[in-house]
C-alpha atoms as one frame of an Amber mdcrd trajectory, in Angstrom:
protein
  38.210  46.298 -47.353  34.447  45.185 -47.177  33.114  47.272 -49.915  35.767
  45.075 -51.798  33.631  41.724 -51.518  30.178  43.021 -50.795  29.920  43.549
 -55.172  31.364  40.147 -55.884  29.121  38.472 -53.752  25.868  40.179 -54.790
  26.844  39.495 -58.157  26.954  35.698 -57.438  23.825  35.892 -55.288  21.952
  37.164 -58.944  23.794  34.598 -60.889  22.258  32.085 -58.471  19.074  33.145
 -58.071  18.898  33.559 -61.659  20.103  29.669 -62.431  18.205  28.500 -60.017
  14.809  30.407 -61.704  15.791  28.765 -64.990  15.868  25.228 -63.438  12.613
  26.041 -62.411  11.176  27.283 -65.083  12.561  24.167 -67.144  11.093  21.633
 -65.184   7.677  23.473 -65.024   7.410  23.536 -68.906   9.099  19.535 -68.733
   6.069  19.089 -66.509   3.472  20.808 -68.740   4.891  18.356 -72.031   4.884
  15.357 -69.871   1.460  15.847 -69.201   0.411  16.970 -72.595   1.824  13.857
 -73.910   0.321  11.378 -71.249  -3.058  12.726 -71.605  -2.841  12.622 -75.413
  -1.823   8.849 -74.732  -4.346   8.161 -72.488  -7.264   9.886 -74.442  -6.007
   7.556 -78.092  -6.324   4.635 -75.845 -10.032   5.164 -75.039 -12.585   3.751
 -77.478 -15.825   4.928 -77.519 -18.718   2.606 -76.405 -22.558   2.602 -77.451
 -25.214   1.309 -75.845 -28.761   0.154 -76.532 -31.949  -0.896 -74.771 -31.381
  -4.008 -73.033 -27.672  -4.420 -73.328 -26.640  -5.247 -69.365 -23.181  -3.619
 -69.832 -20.700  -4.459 -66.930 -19.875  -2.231 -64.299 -17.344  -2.356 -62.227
 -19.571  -1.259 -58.729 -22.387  -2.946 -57.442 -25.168  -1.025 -55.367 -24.112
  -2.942 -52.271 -21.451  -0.025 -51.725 -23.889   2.481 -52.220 -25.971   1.014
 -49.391
């Protein structure tokens, strides 16, 4: 009578496992595009800046911290 259900279950057990590994494996590559995208979105929003000799260009520390 218990070799009846041992199969059954085992075969659920895999089904599980396996769903639950597919999940996973979706939200890791969701995770990967998210971040793809947001850095892509953050690095277009960047502008490049030159400087020359005797520009004071503003920075956000002061040397106070540093002390």
């Amino acid at each position: 009578m218990d070799s009846e259900w041992v199969t059954p279950i085992l075969l659920v057990t895999k089904k599980i496992e396996i769903t639950l590994e597919e999940i996973q494996n979706d939200a890791y590559e969701n995770a990967r595009i998210y971040k793809e995208k947001t850095k892509s979105l953050h690095d277009r929003m960047l502008t490049r800046k030159e400087f020359h000799v005797g520009d004071n260009p503003f920075l956000s520390f002061t040397f106070e911290t540093f002390s």
